[in-house]
N, C-alpha and C positions, 0 to 999 in steps of 0.2 A: 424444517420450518423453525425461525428463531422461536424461542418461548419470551413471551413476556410476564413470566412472574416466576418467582423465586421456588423452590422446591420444599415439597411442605414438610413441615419438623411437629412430628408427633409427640404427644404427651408423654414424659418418661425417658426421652433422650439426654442426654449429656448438657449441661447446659453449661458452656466451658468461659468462665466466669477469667479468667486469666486471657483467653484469645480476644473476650470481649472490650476487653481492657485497652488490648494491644489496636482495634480497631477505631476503639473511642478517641484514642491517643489522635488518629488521621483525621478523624471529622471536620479539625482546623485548617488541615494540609490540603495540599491541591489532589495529589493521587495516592492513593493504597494499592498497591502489587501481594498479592497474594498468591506464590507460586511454588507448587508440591506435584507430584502426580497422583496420579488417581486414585481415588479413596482414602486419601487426607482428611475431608469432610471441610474442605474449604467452604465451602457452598451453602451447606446448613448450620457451619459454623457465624457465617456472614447474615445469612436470614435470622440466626439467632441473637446476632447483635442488633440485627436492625429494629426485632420486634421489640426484645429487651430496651430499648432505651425510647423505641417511640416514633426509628428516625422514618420519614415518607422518603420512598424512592422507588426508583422504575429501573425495572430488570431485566434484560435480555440475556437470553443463555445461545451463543452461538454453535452455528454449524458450518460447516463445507462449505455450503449457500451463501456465507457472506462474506467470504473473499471480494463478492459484487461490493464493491464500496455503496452502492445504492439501496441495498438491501439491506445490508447492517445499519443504514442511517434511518429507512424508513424503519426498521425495530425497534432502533434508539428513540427514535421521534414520536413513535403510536405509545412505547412505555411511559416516555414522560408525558401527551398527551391525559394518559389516563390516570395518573400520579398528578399531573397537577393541571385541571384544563384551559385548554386554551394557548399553552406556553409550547404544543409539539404542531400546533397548525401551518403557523406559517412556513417550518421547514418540512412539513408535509406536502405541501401543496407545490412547493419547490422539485421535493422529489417525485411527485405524482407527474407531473409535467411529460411532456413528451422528450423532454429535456436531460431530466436528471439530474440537475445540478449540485454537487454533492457538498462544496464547499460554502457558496451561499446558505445553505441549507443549516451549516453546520452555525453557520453566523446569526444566522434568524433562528434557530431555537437557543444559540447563548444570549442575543441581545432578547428574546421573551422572560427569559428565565432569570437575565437580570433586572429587568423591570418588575418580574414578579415578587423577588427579592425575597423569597421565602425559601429558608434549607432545603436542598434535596441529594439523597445521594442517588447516582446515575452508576448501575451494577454491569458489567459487561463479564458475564462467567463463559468458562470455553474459549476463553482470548484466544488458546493455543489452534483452534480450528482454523483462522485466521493467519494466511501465510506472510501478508503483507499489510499490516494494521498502520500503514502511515498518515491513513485519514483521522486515525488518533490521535497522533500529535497535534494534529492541527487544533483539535478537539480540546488537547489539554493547553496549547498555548489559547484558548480564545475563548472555556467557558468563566460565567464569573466566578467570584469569590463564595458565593452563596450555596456554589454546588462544588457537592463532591465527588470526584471519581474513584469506584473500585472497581480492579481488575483482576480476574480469579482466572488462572492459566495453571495450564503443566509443565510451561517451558518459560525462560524468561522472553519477554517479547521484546520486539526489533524496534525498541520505542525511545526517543531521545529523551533520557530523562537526567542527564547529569546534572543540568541546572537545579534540577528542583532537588537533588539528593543535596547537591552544593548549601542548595537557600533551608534545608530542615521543611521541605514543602512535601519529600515524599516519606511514606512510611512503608516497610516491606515485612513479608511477613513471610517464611519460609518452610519448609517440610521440618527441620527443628524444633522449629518451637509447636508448628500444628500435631506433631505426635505425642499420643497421650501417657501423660502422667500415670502411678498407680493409682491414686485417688478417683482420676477420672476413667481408669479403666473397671475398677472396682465399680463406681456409679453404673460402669455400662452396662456389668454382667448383671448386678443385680435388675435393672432393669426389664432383664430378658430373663429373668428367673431363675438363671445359673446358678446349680448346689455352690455354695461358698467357700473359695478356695481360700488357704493359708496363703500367708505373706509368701512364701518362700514360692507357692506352684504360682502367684499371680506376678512376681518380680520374672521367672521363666517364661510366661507367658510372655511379658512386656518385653523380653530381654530375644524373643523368637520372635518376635511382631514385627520388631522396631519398634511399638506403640502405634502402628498403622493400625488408625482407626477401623476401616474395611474389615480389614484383616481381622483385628479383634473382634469386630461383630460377627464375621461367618466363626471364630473359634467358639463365639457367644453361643450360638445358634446350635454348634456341633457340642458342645459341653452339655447343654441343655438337654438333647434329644439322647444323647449318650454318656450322662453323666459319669458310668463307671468308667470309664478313659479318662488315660491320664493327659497333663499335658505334656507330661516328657514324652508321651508315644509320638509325638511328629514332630520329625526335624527337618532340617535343610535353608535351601533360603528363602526369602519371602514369596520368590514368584512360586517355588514348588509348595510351600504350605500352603498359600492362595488358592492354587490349581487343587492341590488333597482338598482342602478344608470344603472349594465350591462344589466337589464330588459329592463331599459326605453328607454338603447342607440337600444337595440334588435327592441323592436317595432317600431321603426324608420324606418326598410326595409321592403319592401316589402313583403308581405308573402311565395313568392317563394322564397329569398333567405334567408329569416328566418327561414323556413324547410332547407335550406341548411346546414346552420349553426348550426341546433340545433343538425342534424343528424351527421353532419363532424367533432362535436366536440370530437368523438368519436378514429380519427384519429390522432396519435401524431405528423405528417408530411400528407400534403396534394397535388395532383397530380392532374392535369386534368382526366388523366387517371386511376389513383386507384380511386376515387372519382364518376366517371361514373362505372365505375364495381362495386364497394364498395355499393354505395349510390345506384344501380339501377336508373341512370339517365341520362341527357346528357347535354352539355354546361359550365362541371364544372370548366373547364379553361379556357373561356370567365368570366367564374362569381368570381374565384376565384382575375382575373384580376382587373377587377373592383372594388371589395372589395379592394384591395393595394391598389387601387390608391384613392378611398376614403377618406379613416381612414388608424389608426395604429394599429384596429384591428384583419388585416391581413395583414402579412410582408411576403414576402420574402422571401428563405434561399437562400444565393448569391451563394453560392459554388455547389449548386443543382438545375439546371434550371428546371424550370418548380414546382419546390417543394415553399411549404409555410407551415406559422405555424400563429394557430388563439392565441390570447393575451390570456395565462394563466389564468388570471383575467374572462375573459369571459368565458375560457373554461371551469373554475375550473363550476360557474354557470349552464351553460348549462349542462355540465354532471349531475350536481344533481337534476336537472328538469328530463330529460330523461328519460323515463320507463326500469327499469333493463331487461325484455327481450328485449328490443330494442337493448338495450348496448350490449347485450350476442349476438345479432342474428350479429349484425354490425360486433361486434369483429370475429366471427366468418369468417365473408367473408373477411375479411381485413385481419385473420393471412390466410386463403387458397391465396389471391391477391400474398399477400409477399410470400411465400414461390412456387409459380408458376413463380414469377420471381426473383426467387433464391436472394430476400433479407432477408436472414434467421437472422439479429438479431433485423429485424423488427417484423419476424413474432415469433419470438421465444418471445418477449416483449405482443404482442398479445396473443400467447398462455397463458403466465401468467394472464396476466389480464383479459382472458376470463375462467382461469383455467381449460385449456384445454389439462389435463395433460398427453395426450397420444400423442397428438401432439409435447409439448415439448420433450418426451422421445425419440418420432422419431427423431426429430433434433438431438439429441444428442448423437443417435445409429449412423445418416448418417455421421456428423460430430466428433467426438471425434477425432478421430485420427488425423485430420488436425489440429484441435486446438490443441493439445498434443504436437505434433510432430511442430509447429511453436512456441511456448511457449505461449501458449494463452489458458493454465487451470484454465486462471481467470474464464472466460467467461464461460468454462464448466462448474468447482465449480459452480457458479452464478445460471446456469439450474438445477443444478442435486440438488442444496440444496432447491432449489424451488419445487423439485417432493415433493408430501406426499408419505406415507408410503405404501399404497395401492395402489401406479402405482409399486412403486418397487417391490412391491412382484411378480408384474406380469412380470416384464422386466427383466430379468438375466442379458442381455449385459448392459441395461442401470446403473443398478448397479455396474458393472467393469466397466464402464465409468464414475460414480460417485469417485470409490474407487480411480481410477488412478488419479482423478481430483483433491482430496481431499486432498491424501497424497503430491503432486506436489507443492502444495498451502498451504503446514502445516497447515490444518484444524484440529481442538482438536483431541487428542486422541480418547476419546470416540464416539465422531461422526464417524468415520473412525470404530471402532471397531463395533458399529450397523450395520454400512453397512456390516463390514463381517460376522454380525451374521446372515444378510439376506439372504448371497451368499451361506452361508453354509447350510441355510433351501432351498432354489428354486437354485439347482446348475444350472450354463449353459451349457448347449450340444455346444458352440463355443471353440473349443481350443482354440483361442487368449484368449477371455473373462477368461477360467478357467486358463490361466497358469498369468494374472491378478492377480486373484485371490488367486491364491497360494502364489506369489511374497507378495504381502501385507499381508496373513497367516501369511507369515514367519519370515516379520519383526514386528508383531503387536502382534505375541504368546511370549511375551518377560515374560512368567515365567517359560519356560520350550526347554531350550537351543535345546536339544535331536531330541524334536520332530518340532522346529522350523527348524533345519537342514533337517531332513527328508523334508519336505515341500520346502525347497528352491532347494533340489538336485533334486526332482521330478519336480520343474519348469526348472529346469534348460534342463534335461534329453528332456522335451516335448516344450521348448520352441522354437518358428521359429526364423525368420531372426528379424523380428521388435523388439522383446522382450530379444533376443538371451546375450546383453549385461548387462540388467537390472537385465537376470536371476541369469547369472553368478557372475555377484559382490556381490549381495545378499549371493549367495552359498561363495562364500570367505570373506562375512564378520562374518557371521555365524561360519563358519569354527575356524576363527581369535577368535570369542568368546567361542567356545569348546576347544579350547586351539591346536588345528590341524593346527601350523601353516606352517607346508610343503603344505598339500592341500588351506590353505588360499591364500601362495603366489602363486603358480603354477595356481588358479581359477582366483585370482586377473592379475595374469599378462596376461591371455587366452582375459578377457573383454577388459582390455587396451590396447590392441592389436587386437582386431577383427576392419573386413572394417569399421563397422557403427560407433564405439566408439566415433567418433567425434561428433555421429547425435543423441546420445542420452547423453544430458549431465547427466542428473541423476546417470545412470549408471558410467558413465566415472567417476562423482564426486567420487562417492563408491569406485571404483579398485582405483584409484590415492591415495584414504586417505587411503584403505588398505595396500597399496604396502609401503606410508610414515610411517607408525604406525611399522610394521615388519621393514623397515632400522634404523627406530630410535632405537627399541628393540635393534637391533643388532649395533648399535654405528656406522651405514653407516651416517654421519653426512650431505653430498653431496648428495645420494642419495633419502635419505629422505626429503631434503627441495624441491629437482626439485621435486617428488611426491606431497608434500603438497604445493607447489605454483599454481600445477595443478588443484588441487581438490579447493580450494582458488579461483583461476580463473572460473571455473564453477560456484562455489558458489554466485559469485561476478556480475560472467554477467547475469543471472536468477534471481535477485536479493533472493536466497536462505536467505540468514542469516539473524537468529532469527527464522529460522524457524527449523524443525525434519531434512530435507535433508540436510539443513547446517551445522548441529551440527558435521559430523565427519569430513568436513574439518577445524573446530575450532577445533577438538580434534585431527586432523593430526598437525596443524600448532602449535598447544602445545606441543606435545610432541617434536616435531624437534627443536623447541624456548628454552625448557628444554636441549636438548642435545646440543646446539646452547650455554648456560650459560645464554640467555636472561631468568631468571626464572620468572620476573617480567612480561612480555611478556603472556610466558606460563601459570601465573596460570590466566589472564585476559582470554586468548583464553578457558580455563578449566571451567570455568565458568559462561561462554557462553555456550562452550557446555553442561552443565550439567543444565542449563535451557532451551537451547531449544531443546532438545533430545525428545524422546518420552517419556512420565514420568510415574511416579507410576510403573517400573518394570526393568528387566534388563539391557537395556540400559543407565536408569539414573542411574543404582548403579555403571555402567563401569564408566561412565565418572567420578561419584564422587572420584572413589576409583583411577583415575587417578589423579584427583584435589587434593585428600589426598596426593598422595606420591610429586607432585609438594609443595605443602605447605610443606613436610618433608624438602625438599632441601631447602629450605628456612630457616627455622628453625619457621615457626610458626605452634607450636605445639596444640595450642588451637585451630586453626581454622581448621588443618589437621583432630583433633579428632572430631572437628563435622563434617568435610563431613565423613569420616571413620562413624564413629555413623549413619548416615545419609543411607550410602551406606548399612551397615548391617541390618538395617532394614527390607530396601529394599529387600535382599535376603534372611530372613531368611521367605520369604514366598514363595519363587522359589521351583517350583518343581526339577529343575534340570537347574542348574545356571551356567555347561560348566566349564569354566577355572576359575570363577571371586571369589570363596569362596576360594581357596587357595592364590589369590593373596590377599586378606581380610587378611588372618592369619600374613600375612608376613607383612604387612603393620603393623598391630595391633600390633607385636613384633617389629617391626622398631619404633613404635611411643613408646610404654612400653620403650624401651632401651632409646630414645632420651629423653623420662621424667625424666628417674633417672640418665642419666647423668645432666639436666640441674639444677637437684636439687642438685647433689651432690656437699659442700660448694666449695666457691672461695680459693682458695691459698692465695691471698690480700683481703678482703673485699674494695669496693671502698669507695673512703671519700661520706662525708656529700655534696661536692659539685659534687662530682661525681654523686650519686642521683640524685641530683636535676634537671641536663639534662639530665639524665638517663629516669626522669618521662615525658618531655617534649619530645624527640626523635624519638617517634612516630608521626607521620603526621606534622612534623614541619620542617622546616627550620633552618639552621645554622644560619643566619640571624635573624630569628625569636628568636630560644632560646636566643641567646644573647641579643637581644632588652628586654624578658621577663625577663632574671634575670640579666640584667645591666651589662653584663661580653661583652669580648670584641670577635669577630668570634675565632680568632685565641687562644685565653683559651679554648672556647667552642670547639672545634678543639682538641685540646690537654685534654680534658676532655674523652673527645669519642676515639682516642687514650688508652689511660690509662685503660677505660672500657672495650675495647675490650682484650688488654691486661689481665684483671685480670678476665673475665668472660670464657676466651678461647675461643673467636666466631668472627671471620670476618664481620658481617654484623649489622645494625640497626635493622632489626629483629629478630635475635640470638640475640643481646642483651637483648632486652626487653622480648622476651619470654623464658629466663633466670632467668631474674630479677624476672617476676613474680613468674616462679616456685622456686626461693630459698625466694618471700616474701619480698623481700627488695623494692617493686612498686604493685600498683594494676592494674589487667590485663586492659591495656586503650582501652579494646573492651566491657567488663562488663558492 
């Protein structure tokens, strides 16, 4: 469970007046990256800044758990709720939804927060449990000026941040500078009541540490209980001092609560009460009490009363002491605890780690559809990619629970395509599960239009209430690719129109780009953009794009951008879609062969002829390729005709100076050519004038892929 509040920093700790420095410095800036591994004291160094200066902010410390993009945002959302009221409701109420919506969400708590116009800094520690933090970015392109973001990780994360290092917007803060000084190691020992070492055993100490904060604390600890040791007596490198040092600090307790510990390590969050059932024991929340208040071994988690978590550093030791059936029997009773009290992505983390892979599958049969249907296919994806091969065989439903999870989450093609080659060997006796299954047959058989159709009309014919919209856009977009566009639109407009259409965005996305894609065909220029602003919208709040389910409202918002004269626009959106489509088969030759005829409008012929090239490849492996090889021919004779006009000579040849920004024209600037060849804008102006003039072409690109084909420039993509 995320934490919403920062880790408490006791009286007597370091209070590191230099790191605070370094953070105050960001307060101005858009994001703070603070990135060391574990036991740096990023964390308490960052609460120690925040309290020291006064600043309000709301903290989540993440987990495993929030990989679910909807999960991290309601944490983000309940922290600043409670930091500043009122400003985390309406992207609550977003995410609370059956919905999910992750990026609205993200929008309505920055426009709250800029209304409320009051500082806050917004803390995301643990960034590194997070394998895919791209709903951050969005987060940093779109909160206001008035918040600040910090982000406390292990690893640097997969966040676009050039811009802001570009603009002095970002501050970083590194395992270098977070390792401690003598000054502030000296603070530390004395704090812990360490006999007082000379310069020379505390420069040794710093010099065996690194200055790793942790680290110096467990030698604090082992100094103190064993003063007459020296520090010379342990050497090696950090992780083996680490591993001595957690020993030493270990036999320090008593033997009852050193069984405690050795056993509970076992635990990744710990309870009086799981811990007594877990541990078969009793007194674990008098013991676990005490340990807090001891040491910093055992913290806390502020936001979860009665819960704690033992120091990583210790844990990491204790677990590799442990006897692996120990581990196995522990995990064991700890994923049955959780899932007896319905903390299922406790116990689903358990079943992993005890590889307990029948247990996981049950989770994911009980819940799928709740995760589904709230937008939370992260979390599924995450279980179902965790099954090995041999639970699936045995689970039909848990495999339609994978597929639906998979394609949701634009997992590769091929993965998805095992999965159905499994569904197809072990079918399930669940009609929901099989009309799953057929739904993803039909869009994942992309070399054989025919029987792809077949497949989608028979989900559709058997599908219920829940599936009943997902079934039908499939069937009209299928339809749309066999060239049936009476049945495409009449199927497309059944989905966009039934009750639930709202409650399944996936589906809704499909009819809305189908419905755009047939008014654009048909030169409805009005009705085609309200279609493709809808599917867009879906795309947008699910954060869809870049992934398979996005790609048709990139291919909706092209073509309407094309009939719109934005062609510039369109061929960007065409090429999105034609990379994140499903690939290797007939969806990515549709979209190219869309990409083709956008480049024709344009006039760049070379680039048209390799998606064309591209796309026919594609289909010349199709068993039966629907509408898409006669649109190929026509293309192929549009692009033939537009060569041998662009070859055929000028009326004028242009002068010698015409050339010359002729060859520049491409990716440059009017500005630019003129600084390169000493001419003044307004020549340069008048040159391009005169070109277009004597080439017969309106545009910077009809010019040059002109020039090239009569020879007078070489093609400036070569």
């Amino acid at each position: 469970m995320a934490r919403l509040a920062p880790p408490r920093v006791r009286p007597g700790i370091v209070e590191r007046g230099r790191i605070f420095r370094r953070l105050e410095t960001g307060w101005s800036a858009s994001l703070t990256l603070m990135v060391a591994p574990a036991g740096y004291g990023k964390s308490v160094a960052a609460k120690g800044w925040l309290a020291h200066h006064r600043h309000p902010a709301a903290w989540v410390t993440t987990d495993a758990g929030d990989n679910d993009p909807v999960r991290l945002w309601t944490s983000i959302a309940t922290a600043v709720e409670q930091a500043r009221a009122s400003c985390g409701k309406a992207a609550l109420d977003r995410l609370r939804s059956h919905l999910g919506a992750v990026r609205p969400a993200i929008e309505a708590l920055a426009a709250a927060l800029e209304a409320d116009g009051r500082p806050l800094a917004v803390v995301v520690d643990d960034l590194h449990e997070i394998s895919d933090p791209g709903s951050l970015d969005h987060a940093i392109e779109t909160l206001p000026d008035n918040v600040h973001l910090l982000l406390i990780t292990r690893a640097p994360p997969a966040l676009r941040v050039a811009r802001l290092r570009s603009q002095g917007q970002l501050v970083e803060i590194g395992a270098d500078e977070l390792a401690m000084t003598g000054p502030e190691a000296r603070q530390l020992l004395d704090a812990l009541d360490v006999p007082r070492l000379d310069d020379g055993e505390l420069a040794t100490l710093i010099a065996r540490t690194g200055g790793w904060p942790a680290i110096l604390y467990l030698a604090g600890l082992w100094l103190r209980d064993a003063g007459h040791r020296s520090v010379q007596s342990f050497r090696g490198t950090q992780r083996t001092i680490s591993d001595y040092l957690a020993r030493e600090v270990l036999s320090g307790f008593d033997p009852e609560t050193e069984q405690f510990l050795r056993r509970s390590c076992v635990l990744t969050e710990l309870s009086g009460e799981a811990c007594d059932a877990i541990l078969e024991t009793t007194g674990s929340r008098a013991r676990l009490n005490a340990l807090e208040r001891s040491n910093l071994l055992v913290t806390e988690a502020p936001d979860r009363p009665g819960w704690f978590r033992c120091h990583p550093l210790l844990r990491d030791v204790l677990l590799d002491e442990l006897e692996p059936a120990a581990v196995a029997a522990l995990r064991r009773r700890a994923l049955a605890w959780s899932r007896t009290h319905g903390l299922i992505e406790d116990a689903a983390a358990y079943a992993v780690a005890s590889a307990d892979w029948e247990a996981l599958a049950d989770l994911t049969d009980e819940h799928q559809f709740a995760l589904l249907s709230t937008g939370r296919g992260a979390t599924l994806a995450r279980w179902t990619t965790a099954l090995p091969r041999r639970t699936l065989l045995a689970r039909p439903a848990t495999v339609a629970a994978a597929i639906a999870a998979s394609y949701a989450v634009g997992r590769p093609a091929p993965e998805v395509r095992r999965l159905l080659a499994i569904a197809r060997e072990h079918p399930s006796t669940s009609h929901y599960d099989a009309t799953i299954v057929r739904i993803a047959m039909a869009l994942y058989r992309d070399d054989d239009v025919g029987e792809a159709l077949t497949l989608a009309a028979a989900a559709a014919e058997a599908s219920g209430d829940r599936l009943r919209v997902s079934a039908l856009s499939t069937l009209a977009l299928l339809a749309l690719l066999a060239g049936d566009l009476e049945r495409a639109g009449a199927t497309a407009r059944a989905a966009f129109e039934h009750p639930d259409a709202g409650e399944r965005p996936n589906g809704l996305l499909v009819a809305c780009a189908v419905l755009a894609i047939l008014d654009a065909r048909a030169g409805r220029v009005f009705g085609a953009r309200g279609h493709a602003d809808r599917a867009l919208a879906c795309s947008t709040a699910f954060d869809l794009g870049g992934r398979a389910p996005g790609a048709l409202a990139e291919l909706a918002d092209a073509l309407t951008s094309a009939l719109e004269g934005r062609l510039g626009h369109a061929e960007q959106r065409a090429e999105q879609a034609a990379a994140t489509t499903i690939d290797g088969g007939l969806w990515q030759a549709w979209m190219l062969l869309e990409l083709c005829a956008i480049r024709l409008q344009r006039g760049f012929l070379p680039t048209a002829g390799r998606a064309l090239a591209h796309a026919e490849e594609l289909l010349s492996t199709a068993r039966d390729a629907g509408s898409l090889p006669a649109m190929s021919a026509d293309l192929r004779r549009a692009l033939d005709s537009a060569g041998a006009r662009a070859a055929a000579p000028p009326v004028e040849p242009p002068s010698p100076a015409e050339i010359a920004v002729l060859r520049l024209l491409s990716g440059h600037s009017i500005a630019e050519i003129a600084r390169a060849l000493y001419l003044s804008p307004n020549t340069v102006k008048s040159h391009i004038r005169a070109l277009y003039r004597k080439l017969d072409v309106n545009t910077r690109e009809a010019a040059v892929t002109r020039a090239v084909a009569l020879g007078l420039i070489d093609d400036p993509e070569a």
